[in-house]
Every structure is written in structure tokens, then in C-alpha cells.
C-alpha positions as CSV (number, residue, x, y, z in Angstrom):
1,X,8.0,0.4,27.0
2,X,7.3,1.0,23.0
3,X,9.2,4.1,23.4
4,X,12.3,3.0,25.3
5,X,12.2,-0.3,22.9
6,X,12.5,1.9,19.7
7,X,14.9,4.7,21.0
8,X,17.4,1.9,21.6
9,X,17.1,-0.5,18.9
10,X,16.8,2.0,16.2
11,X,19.7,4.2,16.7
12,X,22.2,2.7,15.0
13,X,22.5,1.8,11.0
14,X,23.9,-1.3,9.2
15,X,27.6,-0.8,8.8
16,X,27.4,-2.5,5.1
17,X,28.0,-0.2,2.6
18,X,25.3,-0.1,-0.2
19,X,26.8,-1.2,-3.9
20,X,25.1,-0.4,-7.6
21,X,21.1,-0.8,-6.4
22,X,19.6,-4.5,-7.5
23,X,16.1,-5.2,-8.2
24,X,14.1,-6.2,-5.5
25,X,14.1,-9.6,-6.8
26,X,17.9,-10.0,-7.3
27,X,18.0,-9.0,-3.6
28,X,15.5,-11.8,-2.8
29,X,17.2,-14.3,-4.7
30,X,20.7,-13.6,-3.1
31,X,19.9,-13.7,0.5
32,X,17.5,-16.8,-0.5
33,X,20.1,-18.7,-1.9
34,X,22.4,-18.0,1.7
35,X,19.1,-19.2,3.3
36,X,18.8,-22.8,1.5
37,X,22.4,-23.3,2.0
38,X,21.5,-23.5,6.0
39,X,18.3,-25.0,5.1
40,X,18.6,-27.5,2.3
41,X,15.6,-29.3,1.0
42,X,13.8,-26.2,0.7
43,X,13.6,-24.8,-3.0
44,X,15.1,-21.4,-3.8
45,X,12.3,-20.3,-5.8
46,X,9.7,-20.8,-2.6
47,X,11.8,-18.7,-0.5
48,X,12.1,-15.7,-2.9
49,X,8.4,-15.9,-3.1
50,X,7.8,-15.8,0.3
51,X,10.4,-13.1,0.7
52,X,8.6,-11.6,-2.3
53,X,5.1,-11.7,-0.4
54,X,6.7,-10.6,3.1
55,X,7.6,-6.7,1.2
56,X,4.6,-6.9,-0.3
57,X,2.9,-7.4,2.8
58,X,4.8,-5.3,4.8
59,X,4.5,-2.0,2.0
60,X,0.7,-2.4,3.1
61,X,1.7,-2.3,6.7
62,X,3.9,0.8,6.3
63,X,0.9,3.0,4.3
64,X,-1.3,1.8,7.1
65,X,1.4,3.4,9.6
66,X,1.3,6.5,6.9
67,X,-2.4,7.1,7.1
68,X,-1.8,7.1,11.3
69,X,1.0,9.7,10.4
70,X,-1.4,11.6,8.4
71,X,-4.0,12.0,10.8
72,X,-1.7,13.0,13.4
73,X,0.2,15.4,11.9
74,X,-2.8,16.9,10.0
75,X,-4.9,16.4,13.0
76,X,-8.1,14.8,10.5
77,X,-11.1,13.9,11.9
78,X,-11.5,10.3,12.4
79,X,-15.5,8.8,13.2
80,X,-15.1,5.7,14.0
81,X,-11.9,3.7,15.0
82,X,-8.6,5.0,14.3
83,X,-7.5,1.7,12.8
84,X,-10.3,0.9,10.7
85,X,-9.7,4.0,8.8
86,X,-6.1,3.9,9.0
87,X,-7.0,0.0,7.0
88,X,-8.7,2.6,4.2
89,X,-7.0,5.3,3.8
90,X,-3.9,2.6,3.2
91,X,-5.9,1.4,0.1
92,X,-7.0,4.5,-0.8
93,X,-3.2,5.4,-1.2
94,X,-2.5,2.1,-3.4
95,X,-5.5,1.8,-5.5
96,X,-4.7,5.2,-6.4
97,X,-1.8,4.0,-8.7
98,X,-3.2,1.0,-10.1
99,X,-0.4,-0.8,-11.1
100,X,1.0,-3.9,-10.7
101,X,2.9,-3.7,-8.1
102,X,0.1,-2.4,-6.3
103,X,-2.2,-5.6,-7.0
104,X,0.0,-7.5,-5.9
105,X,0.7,-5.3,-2.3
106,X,-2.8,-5.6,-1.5
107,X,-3.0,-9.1,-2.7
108,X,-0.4,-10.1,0.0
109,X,-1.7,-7.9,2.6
110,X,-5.5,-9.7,2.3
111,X,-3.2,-13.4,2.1
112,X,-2.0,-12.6,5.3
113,X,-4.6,-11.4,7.0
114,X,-6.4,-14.4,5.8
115,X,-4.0,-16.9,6.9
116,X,-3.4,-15.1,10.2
117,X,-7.6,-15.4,11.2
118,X,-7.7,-17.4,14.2
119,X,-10.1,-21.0,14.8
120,X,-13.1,-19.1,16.0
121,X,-12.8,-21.6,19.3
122,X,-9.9,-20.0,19.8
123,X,-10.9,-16.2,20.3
124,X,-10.3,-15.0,23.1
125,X,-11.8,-11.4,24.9
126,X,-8.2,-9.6,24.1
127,X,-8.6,-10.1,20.2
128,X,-12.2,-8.7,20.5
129,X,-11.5,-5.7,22.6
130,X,-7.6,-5.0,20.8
131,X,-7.9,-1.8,18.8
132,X,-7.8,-3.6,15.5
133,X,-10.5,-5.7,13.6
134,X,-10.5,-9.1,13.6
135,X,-7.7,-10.2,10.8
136,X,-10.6,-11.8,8.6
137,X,-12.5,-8.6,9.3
138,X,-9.8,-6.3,8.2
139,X,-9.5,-8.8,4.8
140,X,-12.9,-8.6,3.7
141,X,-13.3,-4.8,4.4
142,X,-10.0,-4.5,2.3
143,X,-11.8,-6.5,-0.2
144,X,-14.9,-4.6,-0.7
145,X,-13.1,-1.6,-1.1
146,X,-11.4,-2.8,-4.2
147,X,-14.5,-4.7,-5.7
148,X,-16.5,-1.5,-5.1
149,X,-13.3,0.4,-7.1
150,X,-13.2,-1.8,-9.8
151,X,-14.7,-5.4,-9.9
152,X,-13.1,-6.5,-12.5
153,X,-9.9,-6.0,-12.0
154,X,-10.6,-7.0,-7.8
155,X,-12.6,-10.1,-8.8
156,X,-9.8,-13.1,-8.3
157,X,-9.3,-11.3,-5.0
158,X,-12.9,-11.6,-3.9
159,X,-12.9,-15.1,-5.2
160,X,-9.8,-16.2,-4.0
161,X,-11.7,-14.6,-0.2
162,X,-15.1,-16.6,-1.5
163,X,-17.4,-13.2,-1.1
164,X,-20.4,-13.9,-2.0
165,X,-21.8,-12.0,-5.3
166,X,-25.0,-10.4,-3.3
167,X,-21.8,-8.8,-0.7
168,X,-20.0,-7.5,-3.8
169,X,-22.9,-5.9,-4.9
170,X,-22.9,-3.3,-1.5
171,X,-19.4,-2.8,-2.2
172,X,-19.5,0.2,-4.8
173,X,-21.6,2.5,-2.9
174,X,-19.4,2.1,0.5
175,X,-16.0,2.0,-1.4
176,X,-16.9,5.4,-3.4
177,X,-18.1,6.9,0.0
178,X,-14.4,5.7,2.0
179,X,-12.4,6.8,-0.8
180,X,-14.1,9.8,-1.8
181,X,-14.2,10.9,2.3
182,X,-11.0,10.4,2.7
183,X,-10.0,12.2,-0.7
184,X,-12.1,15.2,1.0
185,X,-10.1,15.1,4.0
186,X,-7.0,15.2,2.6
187,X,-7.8,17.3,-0.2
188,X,-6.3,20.9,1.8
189,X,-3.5,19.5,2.6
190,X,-2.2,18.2,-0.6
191,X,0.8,20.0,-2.8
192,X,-0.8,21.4,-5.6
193,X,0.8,21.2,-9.2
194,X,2.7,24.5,-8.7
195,X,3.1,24.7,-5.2
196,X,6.9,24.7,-3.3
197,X,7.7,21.7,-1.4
198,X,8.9,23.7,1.9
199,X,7.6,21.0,4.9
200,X,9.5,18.7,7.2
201,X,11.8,15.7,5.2
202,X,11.7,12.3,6.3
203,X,14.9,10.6,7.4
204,X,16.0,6.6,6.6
205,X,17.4,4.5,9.4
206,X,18.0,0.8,9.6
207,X,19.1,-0.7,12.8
208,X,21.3,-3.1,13.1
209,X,19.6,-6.5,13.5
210,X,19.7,-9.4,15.8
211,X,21.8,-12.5,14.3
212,X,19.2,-15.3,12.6
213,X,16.0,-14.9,10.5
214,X,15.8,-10.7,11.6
215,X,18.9,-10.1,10.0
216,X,17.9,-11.7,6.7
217,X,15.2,-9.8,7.0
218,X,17.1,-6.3,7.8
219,X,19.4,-7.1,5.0
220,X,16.3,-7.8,2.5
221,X,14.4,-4.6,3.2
222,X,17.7,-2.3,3.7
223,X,19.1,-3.6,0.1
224,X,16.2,-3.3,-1.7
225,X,15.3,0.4,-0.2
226,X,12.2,-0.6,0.8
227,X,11.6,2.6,3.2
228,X,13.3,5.6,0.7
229,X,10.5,3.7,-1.9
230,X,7.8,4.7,0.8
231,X,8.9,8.2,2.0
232,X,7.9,10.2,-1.3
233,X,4.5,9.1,-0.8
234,X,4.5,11.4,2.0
235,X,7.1,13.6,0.6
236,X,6.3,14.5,-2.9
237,X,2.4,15.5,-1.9
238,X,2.3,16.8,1.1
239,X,4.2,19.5,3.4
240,X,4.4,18.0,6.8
241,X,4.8,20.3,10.0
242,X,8.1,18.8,10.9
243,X,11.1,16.1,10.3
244,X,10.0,12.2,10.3
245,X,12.0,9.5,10.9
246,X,10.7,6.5,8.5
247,X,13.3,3.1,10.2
248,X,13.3,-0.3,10.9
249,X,14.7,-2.3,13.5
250,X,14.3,-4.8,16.5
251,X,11.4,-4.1,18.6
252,X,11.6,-7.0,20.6
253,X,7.6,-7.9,19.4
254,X,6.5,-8.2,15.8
255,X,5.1,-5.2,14.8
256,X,5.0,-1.7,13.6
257,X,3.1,1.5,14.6
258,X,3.9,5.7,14.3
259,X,5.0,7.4,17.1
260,X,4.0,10.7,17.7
261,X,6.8,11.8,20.1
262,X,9.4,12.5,18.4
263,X,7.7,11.5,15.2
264,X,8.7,8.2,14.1
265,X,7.2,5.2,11.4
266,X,8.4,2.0,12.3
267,X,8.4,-1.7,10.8
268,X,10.2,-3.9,13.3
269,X,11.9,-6.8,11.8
270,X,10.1,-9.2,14.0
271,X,7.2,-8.6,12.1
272,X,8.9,-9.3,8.8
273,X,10.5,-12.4,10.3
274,X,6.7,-13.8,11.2
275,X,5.5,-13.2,8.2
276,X,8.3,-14.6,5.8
277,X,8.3,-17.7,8.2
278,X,4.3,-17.8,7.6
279,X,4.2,-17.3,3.7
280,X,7.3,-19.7,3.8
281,X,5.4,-22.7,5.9
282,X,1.5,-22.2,3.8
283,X,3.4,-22.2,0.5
284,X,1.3,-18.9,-0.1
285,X,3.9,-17.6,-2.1
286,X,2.9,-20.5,-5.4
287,X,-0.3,-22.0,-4.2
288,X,-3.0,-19.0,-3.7
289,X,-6.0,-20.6,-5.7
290,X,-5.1,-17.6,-8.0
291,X,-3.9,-18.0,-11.8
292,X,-1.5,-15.2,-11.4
293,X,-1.5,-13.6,-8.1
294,X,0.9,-10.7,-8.9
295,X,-0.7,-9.6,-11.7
296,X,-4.5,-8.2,-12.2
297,X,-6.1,-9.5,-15.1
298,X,-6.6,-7.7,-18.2
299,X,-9.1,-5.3,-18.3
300,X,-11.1,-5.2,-21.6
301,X,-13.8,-2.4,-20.3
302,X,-13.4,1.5,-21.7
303,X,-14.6,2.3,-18.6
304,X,-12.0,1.4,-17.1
305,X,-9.0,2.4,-19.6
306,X,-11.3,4.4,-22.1
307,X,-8.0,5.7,-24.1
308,X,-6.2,4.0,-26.6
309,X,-3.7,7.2,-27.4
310,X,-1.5,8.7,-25.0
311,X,-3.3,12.4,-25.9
312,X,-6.3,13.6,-27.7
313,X,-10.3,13.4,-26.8
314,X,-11.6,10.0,-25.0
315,X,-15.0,9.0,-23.7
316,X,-16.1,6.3,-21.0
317,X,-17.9,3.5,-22.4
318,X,-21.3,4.5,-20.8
319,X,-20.8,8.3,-22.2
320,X,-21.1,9.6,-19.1
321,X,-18.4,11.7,-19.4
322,X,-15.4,12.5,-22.1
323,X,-11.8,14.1,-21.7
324,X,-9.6,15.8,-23.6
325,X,-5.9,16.2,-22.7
326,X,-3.6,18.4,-24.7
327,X,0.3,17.4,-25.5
328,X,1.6,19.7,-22.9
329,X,-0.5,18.0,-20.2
330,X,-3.6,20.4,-20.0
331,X,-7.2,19.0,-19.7
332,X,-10.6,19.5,-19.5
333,X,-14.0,17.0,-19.4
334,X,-17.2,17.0,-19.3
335,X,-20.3,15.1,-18.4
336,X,-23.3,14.1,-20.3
337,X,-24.6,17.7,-19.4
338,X,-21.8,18.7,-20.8
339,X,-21.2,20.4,-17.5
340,X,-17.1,20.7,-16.3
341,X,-16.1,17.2,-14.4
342,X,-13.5,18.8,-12.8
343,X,-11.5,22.4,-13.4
344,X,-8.6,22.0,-16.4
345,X,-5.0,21.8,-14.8
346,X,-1.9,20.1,-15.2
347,X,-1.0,15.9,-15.5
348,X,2.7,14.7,-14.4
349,X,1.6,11.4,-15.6
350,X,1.1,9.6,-18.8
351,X,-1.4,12.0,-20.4
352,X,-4.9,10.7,-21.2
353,X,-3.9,6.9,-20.2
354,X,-4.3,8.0,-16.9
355,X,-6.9,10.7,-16.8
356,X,-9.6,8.9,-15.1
357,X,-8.8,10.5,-11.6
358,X,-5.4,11.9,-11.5
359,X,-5.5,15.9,-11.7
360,X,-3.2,18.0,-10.4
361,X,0.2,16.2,-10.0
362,X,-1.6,13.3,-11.3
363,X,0.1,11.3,-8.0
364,X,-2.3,9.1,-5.3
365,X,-4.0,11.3,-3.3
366,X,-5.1,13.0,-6.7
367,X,-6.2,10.0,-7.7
368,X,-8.7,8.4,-4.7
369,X,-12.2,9.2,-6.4
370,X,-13.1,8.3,-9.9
């Protein structure tokens, strides 16, 4: 039924031409101003945050599609359940680049798993034997992940999900084993700096929507890009065996999954639709218990950004280990044995602001393991 669903709704593309690229949140605020004109009483500024958290949300959903991609294509070994570590390997692929835009991806993604958790008198046997964690589950496992990456940074996301201190604790031995298992994993398959990219391309497709809240949501995601900003995650690190098609459409349930015949990632804008209506109605969007949900607070600790110079020599605030990157991109390190942390080769980022875990093209899968 998935099949036949997605081989009919997503075959043919919005028939509005595409003008001079916006921001993602001029595109928010246009459609939301059309919305409040339908729906007065209802302040412009709440809708383009919840249309804000819907994307971010929904970028989560599509790396968690990605990592199923991955494993398929690659054919990785998986111990455990597919969708748990589908869940990791998604924030293995965003804390990677830790930037803002990130923080706030995974910030949305843990909101609405939180405000999707059923009333426990509610549960019924389908929700414990579905494939997928419990929603709350799958929030506090994201969690610990990023407090065992870097608590500081992750704290007003374990706060605003009240984990306990003594649970934070565990978290930096697990979240260095996912990430740095998964980085393992991948590790063959990745592009190196110098390799040719010579593998399968991904293709764009947006269906045409149903009229009402799908099409606001087909128009949001289509004029902002939102899948050709996901595809060189897979594209510009890895080789895949054969042409993927990356769309979104109507599914005719809200969700999204990867199709291995004939090779598809969808998001269906049913999914997109629940969510916007659900950040809309919780007033998520301005009222998260958090000071500043989009943005992670500033981290003082050298540990964490140990450089203040693009290039030259720097050293972690513990001095257990120092790196030098030259002008043209080349490093080397060492740890308090003086013994090489990794082999010298070449950044494509920002020099030594980013050295903490980025060799080779200095992109996300380079980056999973401090």
C-alpha cells in the first residue's frame, strides 16, 4: 500500500516556477501572513515560529530516513533495532556540524517528541510492539547523546527534558561509544579529501499537494529548498551504488520512511501538517521553558573551542592533546605522549576553529568522534 501510495502521489512536481531564493524565514513569513488572513486572531509571529519549528523538526526526520538509506545501500550492520540506531546515527550527522542551526534541529526534534508522548493510561499494545521507541524514549536517548557530546552546550536541553544530573552523568561513556561506532561503520565508505565523486546522484521532486494546510506546507518546504539543503549530506561524502530520489508529497498518512525499491526518501506533507498544527496549538514555538531555544549558549570552555586564531598551534584546556594547522589547511596533533592523534591531512573548513574532529573534508561524518 506504501508503495502504490508513493508511486502515485509523488510523480508529479509543483507547476510554480521558483523566483530569486528567499530565506527560510522570508518564506515562513509570506505563507504565514496568507494563513492569518484565513485565520485571524492568531498572531503572525506564532505561525512563523511554528512553521519555523515544523522544518526544524522535520530536517531531523529526513537524517533519520538518511541513516535507513545508509544502512541499506551500504548494507551496515545494525545490533539492535533498526530504528533506534537510525535515531543515532541522525544525531551523529547533526552534532557533527555544531552550529546553530543544528541546535536548534535537534531542539525541535526532542520538543516534538516530547509533546507527542502519550498519557501512560493511554498506551496501548500497538505503541509497545511498533518498531519505534516510545516518543519520550526516543527524546531522552536523543538527549543523552548530546549531554554525553558536550554538556554544556546540551544542558538547557536536558533541563528543559528535566534529566536528572546522576542520568547525565552515564551519558558520556554511551554517547562516545554510539558516535564513535557509528563513525567506524561508516568510516570505508566515506569520500576521502582527494577522492572523485563518481556514485549515484540524488534527484528533487515535490508533488503536487492536496488544497488546505498540505499545501502550505508543500509550498513552505518546496520554496525554501528544504530537500536540495539535505541531499549533499549524502552527496558530497559519500558514493552511493545508484540514483535516489529525495521528494515530498501526499501519502495519504503522516509520515516518512526510505524505500528500498526503487530507492526513494520521503517526507509526506501530512506529517508536516501534524506537526505545524501541533507546535501551532502548544505555543511551542515562544513558550519552551528555554531562554533562547534556537540558539546554544555560549561556550566559555577551551575544551570545547580551544583556538582563538583561525591557524597556528592550539591545546585543549586539560593538555591532553595540542594541534597545529598550517595556512594551506595541513595538520598534525598530538597527545600528552606526544604520540600522533590522528595522521596529518587536509581541512575544507575553517582551519584550527574547527579542528577538534573534522579531518579529511572536515564535513559530518569526519566529524562524529572527538
Amino acid at each position: 500500500m506504501r508503495r502504490l501510495l508513493t508511486s502515485i502521489a509523488l510523480t508529479v512536481a509543483l507547476s510554480q516556477p521558483l523566483l530569486a531564493q528567499p530565506t527560510d524565514d522570508d518564506v515562513a513569513r509570506g505563507i504565514a501572513e496568507q494563513f492569518v488572513a484565513t485565520n485571524p486572531g492568531i498572531p503572525v509571529e506564532q505561525v512563523v515560529n511554528a512553521m519555523r519549528r515544523t522544518w526544524q523538526s522535520l530536517e531531523f526526520v529526513a537524517y533519520h530516513e538518511i541513516a535507513h538509506l545508509l544502512i541499506h545501500e551500504f548494507d551496515l550492520p545494525v545490533l539492535g533495532w533498526e530504528e533506534d540506531a537510525a535515531d543515532t546515527l541522525a544525531v551523529a550527522l547533526l552534532v557533527g556540524n555544531e552550529d546553530g542551526d543544528t541546535y536548534a534541529t535537534l531542539t525541535a526534534a526532542i520538543q516534538e517528541w516530547s509533546m507527542a508522548t502519550n498519557d501512560p493510561s493511554t498506551l496501548t499494545n500497538e505503541q509497545f510492539y511498533d518498531e519505534h521507541s516510545l516518543n519520550l524514549q526516543r527524546a531522552y536517548h536523543a538527549t543523552c547523546l548530546l549531554i554525553g557530546r558536550n554538556a554544556e552546550r546540551y544542558a538547557p536541553i536536558a533541563e528543559m527534558m528535566d534529566m536528572p544530573m546522576e542520568r547525565r552523568e552515564k551519558c558520556e561513556w554511551i554517547s562516545k561509544r554510539a558516535l564513535d561506532s557509528w563513525r567506524t561503520v561508516l568510516e570505508p565508505h566515506l569520500l576521502a579529501a582527494d577522492m572523485a565523486r563518481d556514485g549515484g546522484d540524488i534527484t528533487i521532486e515535490y508533488a503536487a499537494p492536496d488544497p488546505g494546510l498540505n499545501e502550505m506546507m508543500a509550498l513552505m518546504l518546496r520554496d525554501m529548498r528544504f530537500l536540495e539543503k539535505i541531499a549533499p549530506l549524502v552527496t558530497e561524502n559519500f558514493n552511493l551504488p545508484r540514483e535516489i530520489q529525495f521528494a515530498a508529497g501526499d501519502c495519504g498518512f503522516p509520515g516518512a520512511f526510505f524505500q528500498a525499491d526503487p530507492g526513494l526518501v520521503a517526507i509526506c506533507y501530512e506529517m508536516a501538517s501534524a506537526r505545524f498544527d501541533a507546535f501551532l496549538r502548544h505555543g511551542l514555538a515562544q513558550n519552551t521553558g528555554m531562554t533562547d531555544p534556537e540558539r546554544a549558549p555560549e561556550v566559555t570552555d577551551t575544551e570545547a573551542d580551544p583556538s582563538v586564531a583561525r591557524f597556528g598551534t592550539g591545546t585543549s584546556a586539560s593538555g591532553s592533546w595540542s594541534i597545529s594547522v598550517e595556512s594551506d589547511g595541513t595538520w598534525s596533533g598530538t597527545d600528552t605522549t606526544g604520540a600522533p592523534i590522528r595522521s596529518p591531512t587536509t581541512l575544507t573548513t575553517k582551519g584550527l576553529d574547527d579542528v577538534r574532529s573534522c579531518p579529511g573534508r572536515g564535513t559530518w561524518p569526519n566529524c562524529i568522534a572527538d
